[in-house]
Backbone bond lengths (Angstrom), bond angles and torsions (degrees), N, CA, C in turn:
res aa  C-N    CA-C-N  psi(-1)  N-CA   C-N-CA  omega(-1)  CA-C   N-CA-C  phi
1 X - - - 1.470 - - 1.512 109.43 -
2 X 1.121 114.17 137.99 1.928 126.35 169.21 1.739 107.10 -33.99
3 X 0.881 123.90 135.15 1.262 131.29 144.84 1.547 123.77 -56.71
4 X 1.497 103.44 -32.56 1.490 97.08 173.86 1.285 110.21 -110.81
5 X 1.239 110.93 125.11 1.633 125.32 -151.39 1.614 95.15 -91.60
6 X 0.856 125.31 -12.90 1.855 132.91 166.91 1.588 114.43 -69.74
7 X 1.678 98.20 -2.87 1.360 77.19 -179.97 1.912 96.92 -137.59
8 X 1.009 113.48 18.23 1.300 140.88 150.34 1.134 113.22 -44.05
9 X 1.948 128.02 134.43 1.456 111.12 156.18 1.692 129.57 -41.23
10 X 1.327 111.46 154.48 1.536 85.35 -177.11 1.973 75.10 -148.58
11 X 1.515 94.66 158.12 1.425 115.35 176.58 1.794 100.39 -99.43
12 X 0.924 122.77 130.06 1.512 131.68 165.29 1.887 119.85 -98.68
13 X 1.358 126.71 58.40 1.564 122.00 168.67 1.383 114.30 -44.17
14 X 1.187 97.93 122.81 1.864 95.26 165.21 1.641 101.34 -124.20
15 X 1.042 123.85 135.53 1.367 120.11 175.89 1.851 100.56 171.38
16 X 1.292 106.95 145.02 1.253 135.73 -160.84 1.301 117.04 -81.32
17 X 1.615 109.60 -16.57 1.495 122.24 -166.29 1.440 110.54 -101.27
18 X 1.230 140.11 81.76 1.267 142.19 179.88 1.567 121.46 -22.51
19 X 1.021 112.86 -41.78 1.233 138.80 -166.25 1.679 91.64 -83.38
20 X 1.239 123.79 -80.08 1.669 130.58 160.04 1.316 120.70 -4.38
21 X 1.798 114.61 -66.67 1.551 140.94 179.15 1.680 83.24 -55.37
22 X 1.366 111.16 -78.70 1.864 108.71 -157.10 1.577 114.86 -37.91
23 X 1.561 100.65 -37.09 1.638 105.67 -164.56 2.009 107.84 -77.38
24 X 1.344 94.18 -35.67 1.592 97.42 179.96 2.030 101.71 -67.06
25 X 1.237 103.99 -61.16 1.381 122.38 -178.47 1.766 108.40 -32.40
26 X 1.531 110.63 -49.85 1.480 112.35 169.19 1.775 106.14 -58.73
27 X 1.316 100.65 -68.03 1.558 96.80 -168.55 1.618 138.65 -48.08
28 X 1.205 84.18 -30.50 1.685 106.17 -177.81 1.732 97.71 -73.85
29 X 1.613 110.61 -56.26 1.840 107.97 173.10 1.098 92.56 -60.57
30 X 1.295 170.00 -98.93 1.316 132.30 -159.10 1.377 145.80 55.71
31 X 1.609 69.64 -112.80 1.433 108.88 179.56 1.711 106.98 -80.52
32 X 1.223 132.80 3.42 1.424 121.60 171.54 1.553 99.31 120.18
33 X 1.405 114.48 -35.63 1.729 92.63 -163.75 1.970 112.71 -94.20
34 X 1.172 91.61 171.66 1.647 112.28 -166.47 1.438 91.01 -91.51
35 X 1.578 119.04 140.00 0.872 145.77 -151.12 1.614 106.23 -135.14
36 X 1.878 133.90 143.20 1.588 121.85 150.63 1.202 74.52 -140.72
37 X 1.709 106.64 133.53 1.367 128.29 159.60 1.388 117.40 -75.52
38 X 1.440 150.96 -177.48 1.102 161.89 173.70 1.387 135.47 171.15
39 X 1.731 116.39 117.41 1.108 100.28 -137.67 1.743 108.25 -101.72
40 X 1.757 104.15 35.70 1.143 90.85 -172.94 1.446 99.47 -173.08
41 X 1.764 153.74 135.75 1.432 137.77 -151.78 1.547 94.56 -78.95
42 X 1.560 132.06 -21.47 1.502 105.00 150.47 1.000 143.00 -26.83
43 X 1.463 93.23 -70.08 1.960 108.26 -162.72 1.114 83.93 -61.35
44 X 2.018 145.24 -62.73 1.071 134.21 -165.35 2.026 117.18 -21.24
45 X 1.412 83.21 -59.28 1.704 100.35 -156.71 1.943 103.88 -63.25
46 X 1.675 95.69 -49.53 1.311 110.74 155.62 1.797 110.96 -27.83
47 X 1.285 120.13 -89.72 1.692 118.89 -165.40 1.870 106.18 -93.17
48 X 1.532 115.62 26.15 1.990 102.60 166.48 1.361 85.25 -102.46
49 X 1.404 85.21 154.50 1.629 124.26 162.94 1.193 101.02 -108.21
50 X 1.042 125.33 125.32 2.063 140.12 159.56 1.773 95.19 -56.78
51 X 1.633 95.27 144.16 1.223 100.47 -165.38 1.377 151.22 66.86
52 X 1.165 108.12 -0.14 1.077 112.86 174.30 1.921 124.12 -93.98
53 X 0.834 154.24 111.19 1.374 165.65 -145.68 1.380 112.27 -52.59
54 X 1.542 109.68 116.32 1.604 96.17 -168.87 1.363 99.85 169.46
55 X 1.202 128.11 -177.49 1.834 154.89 179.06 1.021 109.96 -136.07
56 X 1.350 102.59 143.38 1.552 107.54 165.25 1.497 101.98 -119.64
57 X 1.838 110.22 148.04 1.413 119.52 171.07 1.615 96.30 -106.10
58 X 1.261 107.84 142.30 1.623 90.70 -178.80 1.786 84.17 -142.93
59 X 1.475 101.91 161.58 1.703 124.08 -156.74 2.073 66.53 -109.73
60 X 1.483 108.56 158.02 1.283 125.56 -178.33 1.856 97.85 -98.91
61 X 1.465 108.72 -73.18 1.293 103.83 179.90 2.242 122.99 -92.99
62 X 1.320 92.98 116.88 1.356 125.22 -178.43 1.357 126.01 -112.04
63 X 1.413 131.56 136.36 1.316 133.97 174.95 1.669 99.13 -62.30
64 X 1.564 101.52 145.50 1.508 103.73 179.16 1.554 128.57 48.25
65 X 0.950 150.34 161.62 1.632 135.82 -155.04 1.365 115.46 -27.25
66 X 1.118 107.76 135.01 1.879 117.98 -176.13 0.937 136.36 -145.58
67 X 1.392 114.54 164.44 1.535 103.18 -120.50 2.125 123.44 -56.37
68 X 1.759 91.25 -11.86 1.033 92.42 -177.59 1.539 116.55 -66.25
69 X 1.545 109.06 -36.97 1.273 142.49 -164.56 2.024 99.93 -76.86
70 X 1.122 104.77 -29.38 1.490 113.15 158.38 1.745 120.38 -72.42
71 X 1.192 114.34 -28.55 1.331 112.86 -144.16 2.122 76.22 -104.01
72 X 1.038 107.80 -25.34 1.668 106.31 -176.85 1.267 115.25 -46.55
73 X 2.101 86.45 -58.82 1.497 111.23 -162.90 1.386 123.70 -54.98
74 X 2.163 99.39 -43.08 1.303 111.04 161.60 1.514 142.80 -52.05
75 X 1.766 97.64 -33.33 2.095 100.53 164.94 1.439 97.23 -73.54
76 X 1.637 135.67 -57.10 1.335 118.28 -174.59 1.798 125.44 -27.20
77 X 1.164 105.29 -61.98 1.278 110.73 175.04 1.800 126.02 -99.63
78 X 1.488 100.58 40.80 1.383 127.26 -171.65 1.386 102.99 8.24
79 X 1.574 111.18 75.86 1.546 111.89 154.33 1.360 105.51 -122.14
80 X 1.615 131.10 36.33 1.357 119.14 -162.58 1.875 98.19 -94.27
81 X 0.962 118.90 125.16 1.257 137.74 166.84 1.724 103.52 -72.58
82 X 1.194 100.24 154.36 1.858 108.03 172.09 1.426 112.70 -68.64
83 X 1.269 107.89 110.58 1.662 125.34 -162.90 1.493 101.52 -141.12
84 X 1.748 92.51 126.79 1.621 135.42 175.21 1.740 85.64 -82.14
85 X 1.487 106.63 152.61 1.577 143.65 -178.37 1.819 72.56 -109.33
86 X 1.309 85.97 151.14 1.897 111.40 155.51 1.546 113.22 -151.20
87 X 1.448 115.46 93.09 1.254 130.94 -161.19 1.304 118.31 -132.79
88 X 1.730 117.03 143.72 1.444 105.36 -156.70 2.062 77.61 -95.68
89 X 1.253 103.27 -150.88 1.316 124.02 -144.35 1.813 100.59 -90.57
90 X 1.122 114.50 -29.72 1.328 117.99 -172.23 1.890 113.62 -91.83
91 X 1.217 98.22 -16.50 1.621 119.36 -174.70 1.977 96.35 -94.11
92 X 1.245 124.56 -3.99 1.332 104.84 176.11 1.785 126.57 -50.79
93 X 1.481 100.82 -39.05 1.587 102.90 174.34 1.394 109.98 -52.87
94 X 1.276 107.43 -17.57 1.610 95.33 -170.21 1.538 111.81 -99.92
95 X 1.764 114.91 -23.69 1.821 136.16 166.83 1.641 82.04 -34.94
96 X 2.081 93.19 -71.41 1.616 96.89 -155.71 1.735 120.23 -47.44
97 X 1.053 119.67 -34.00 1.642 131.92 168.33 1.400 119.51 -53.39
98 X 1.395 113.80 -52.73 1.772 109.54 158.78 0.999 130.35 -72.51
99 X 1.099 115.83 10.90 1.496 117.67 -175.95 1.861 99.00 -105.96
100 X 1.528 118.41 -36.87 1.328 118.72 139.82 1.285 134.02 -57.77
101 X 1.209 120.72 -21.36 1.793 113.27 138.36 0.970 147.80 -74.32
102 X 1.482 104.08 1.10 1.679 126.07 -171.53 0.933 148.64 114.64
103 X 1.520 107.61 0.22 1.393 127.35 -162.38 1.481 93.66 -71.10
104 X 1.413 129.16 170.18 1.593 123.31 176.56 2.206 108.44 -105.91
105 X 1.546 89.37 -33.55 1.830 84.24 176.47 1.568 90.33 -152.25
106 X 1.515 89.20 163.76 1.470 108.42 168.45 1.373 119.44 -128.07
107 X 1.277 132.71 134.22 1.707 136.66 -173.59 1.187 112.90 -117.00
108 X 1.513 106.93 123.55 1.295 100.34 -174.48 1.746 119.29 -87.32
109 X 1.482 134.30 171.23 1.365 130.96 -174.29 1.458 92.69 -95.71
110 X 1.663 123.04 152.02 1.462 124.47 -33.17 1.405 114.54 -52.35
111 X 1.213 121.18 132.91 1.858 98.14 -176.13 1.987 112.34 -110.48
112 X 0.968 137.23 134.42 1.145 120.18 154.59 1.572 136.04 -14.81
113 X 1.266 129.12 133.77 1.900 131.63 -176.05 1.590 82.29 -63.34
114 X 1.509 105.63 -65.02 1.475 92.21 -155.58 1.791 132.70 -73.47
115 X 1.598 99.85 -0.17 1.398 104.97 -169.05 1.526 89.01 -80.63
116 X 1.398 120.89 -38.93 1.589 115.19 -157.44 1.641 101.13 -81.64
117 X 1.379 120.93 -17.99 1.458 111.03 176.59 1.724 109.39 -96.26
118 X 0.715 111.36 -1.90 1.741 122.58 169.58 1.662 93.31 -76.62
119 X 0.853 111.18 -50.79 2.213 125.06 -161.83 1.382 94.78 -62.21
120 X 1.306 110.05 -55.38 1.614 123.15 175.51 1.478 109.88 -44.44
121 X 1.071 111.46 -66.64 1.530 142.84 -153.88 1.834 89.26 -54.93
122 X 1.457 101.90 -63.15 1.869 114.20 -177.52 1.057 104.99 -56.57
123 X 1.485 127.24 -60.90 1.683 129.14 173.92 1.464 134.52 -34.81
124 X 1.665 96.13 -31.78 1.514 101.28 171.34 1.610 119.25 -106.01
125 X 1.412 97.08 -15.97 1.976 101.78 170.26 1.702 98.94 -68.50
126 X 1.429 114.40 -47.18 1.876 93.75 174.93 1.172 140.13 -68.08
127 X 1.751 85.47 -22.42 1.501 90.01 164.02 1.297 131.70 -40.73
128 X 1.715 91.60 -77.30 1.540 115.11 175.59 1.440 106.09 -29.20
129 X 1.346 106.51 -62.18 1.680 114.35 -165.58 1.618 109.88 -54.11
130 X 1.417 119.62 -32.20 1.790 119.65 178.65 1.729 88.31 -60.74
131 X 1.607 115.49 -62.42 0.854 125.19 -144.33 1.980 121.55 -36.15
132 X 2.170 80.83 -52.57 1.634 92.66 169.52 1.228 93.45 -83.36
133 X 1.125 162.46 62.10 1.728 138.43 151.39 1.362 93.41 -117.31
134 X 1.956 115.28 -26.76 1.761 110.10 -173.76 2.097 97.44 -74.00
135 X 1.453 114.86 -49.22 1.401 143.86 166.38 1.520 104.58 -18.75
136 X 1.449 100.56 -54.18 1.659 104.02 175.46 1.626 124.06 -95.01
137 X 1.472 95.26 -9.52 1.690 87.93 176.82 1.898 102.07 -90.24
138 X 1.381 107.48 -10.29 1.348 95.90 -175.32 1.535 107.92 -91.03
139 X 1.282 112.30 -41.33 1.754 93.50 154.12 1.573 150.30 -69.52
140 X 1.053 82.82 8.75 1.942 100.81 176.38 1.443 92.48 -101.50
141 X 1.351 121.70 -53.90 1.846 124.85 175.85 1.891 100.23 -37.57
142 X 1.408 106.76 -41.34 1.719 109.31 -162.11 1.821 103.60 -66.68
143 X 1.518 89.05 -51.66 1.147 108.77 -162.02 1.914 94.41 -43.44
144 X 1.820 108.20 -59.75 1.459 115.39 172.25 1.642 118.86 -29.61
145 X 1.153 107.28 -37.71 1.600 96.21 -164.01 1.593 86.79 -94.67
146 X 0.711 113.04 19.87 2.117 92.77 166.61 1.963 99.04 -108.88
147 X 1.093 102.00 8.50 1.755 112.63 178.89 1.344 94.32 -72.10
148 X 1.592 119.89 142.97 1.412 108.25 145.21 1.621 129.99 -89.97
149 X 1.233 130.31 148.10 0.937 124.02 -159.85 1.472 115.70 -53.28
150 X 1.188 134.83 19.31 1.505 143.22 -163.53 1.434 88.13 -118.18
151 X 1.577 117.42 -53.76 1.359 127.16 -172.07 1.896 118.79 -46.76
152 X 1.288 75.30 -48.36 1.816 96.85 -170.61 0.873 93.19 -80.97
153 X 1.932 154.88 -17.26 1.063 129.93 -179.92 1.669 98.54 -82.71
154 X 1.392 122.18 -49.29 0.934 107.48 -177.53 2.233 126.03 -67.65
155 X 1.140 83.23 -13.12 1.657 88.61 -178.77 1.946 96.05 -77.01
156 X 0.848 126.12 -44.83 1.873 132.71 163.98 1.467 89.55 -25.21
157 X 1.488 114.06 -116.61 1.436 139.54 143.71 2.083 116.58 31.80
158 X 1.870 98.17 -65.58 1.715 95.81 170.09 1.175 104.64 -80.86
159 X 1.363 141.86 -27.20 1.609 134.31 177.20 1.302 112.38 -76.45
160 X 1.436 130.52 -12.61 1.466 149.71 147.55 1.314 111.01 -37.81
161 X 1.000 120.95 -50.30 1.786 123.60 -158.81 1.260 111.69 125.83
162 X 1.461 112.72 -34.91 1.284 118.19 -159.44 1.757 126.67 -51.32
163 X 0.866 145.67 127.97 1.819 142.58 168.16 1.413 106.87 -46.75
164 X 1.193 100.24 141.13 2.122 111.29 153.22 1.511 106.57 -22.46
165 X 1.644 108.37 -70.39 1.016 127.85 169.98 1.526 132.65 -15.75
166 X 1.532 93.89 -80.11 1.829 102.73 168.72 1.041 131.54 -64.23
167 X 1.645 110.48 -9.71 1.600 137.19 154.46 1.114 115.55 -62.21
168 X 0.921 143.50 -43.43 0.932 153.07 -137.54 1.529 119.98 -96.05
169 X 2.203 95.70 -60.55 0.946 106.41 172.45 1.941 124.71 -87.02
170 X 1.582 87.82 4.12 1.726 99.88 171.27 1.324 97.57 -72.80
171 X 1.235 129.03 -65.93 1.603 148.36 179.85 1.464 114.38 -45.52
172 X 1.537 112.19 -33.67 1.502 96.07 -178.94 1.600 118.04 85.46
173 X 1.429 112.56 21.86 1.646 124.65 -158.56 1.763 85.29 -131.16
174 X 1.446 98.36 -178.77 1.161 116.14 177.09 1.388 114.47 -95.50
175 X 1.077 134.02 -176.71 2.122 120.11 -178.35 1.641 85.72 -104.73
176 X 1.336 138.52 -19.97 1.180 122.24 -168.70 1.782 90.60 -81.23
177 X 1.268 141.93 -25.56 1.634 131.20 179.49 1.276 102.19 -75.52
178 X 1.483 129.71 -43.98 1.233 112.20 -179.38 1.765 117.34 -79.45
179 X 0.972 121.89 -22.53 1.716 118.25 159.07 1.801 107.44 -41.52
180 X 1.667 118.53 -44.59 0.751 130.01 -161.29 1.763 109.82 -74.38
181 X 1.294 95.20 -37.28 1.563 123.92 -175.24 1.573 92.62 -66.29
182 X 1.199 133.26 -60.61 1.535 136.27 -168.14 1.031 102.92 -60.93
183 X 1.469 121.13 -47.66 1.787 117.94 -174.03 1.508 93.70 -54.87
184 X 1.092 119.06 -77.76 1.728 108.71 -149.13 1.435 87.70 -57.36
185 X 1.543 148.07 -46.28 1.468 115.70 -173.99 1.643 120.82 -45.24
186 X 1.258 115.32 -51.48 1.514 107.47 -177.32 1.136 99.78 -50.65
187 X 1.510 109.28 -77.24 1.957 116.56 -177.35 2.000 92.57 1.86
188 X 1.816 95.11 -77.67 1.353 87.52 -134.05 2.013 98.13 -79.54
189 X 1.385 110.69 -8.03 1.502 97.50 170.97 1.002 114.94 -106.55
190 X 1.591 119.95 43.69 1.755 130.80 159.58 1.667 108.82 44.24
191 X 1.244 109.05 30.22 1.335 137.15 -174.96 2.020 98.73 -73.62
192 X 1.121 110.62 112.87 1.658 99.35 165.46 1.169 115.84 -105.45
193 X 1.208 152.92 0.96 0.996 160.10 158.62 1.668 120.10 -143.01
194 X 1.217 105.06 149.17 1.789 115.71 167.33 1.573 119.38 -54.23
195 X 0.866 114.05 -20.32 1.639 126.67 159.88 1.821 121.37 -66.27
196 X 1.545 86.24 -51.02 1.838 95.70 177.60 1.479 116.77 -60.43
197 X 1.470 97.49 -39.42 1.311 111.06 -173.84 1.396 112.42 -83.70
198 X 1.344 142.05 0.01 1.357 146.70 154.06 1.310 107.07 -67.37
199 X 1.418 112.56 -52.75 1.214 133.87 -173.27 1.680 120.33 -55.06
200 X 1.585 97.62 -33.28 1.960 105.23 162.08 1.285 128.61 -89.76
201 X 1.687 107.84 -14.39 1.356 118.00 170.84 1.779 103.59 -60.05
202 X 1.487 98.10 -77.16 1.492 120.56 168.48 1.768 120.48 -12.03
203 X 1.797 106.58 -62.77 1.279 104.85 -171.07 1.809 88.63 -69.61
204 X 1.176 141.89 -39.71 1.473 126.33 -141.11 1.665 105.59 -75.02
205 X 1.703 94.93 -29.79 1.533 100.99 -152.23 2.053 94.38 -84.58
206 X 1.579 91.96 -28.18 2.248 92.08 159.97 1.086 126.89 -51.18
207 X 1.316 115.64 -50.05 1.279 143.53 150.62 1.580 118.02 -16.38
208 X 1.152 99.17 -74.97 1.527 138.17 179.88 1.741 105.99 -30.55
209 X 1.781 99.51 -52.10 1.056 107.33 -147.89 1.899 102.14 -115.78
210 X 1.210 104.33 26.41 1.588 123.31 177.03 0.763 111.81 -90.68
């Protein structure tokens, strides 16, 4: 585990019910994970840091902004973390509505120990998993800009389909410069095969277009 516990998964409770916060707050320490309660989508907004690794459980109805009215503000200014609804039975129209804002699940009251730490459990494995997939598209992006612009045209071009050849004679070069041209692309995008290297074009340009 990290030494720096700030950068640790962390569970985020928001909910109004003292009693609610204490009972989740036990269960969740538990099972191993780090927990900040909050008893209101203020204080929330008040003490998060964007970016930092974590879920939020959020209660739907709250005094003063709530939770839906939290969960808005958070896609507006894309800091929404993977966030569980915690909603009793009559508030589902409204689960179903954040969940069109982004929320990832909703639980209904009384809920199962183990359904809501399973929810947790998924919420932060995708996390993680966006987390390294952004981690790796930004070093394959790095790796790109040390291309020269001759490079990257031709690295476009072999992840194209295209031959040495049709490179070649698109370019106006010989096929022995562009053989030459491909080597230093792998070289420099740690590329081991023509497959891998489709494969970094591919994630950047998904990426690209998110």
């Amino acid at each position: 585990m990290s030494n720096d516990k700030r950068s640790d998964p962390v569970v985020w409770v928001v909910d109004d019910d003292e009693a609610m916060r204490s009972s989740l707050k036990w269960l969740i320490e538990s099972v191993g994970m780090r927990v900040e309660s909050f008893s209101s989508a203020n204080a929330f907004l008040d003490g998060h840091y964007p970016g930092r690794f974590g879920c939020l459980l959020l209660d739907v109805r709250m005094p003063g902004m709530s939770g839906l009215e939290l969960l808005d503000h958070l896609s507006r200014e894309q800091m929404l973390p993977p966030t569980i609804i915690i909603t009793g039975h009559g508030d589902v129209p409204m689960a179903v509505r954040a969940m069109k804002t982004g929320a990832t699940d909703f639980i209904e009251k009384p809920f199962n120990d183990e359904v809501l730490l399973d929810s947790i459990r998924r919420a932060l494995t995708a996390e993680e998993e966006r987390r390294i997939g952004t981690s790796q598209v930004a070093e394959i992006t790095d790796r790109m800009e040390h291309l020269t612009p001759r490079e990257h045209e031709v690295m476009l071009m072999v992840t194209d389909g295209k031959s040495n050849k049709e490179i070649a004679n698109a370019l106006g070069v010989s096929a022995k410069t562009i053989e030459a041209h491909c080597a230093r692309v792998m070289e420099k995008m740690q590329a081991g095969s023509l497959a891998e290297l489709v494969r970094m074009v591919i994630a950047v340009e998904q990426r690209q277009l998110r």
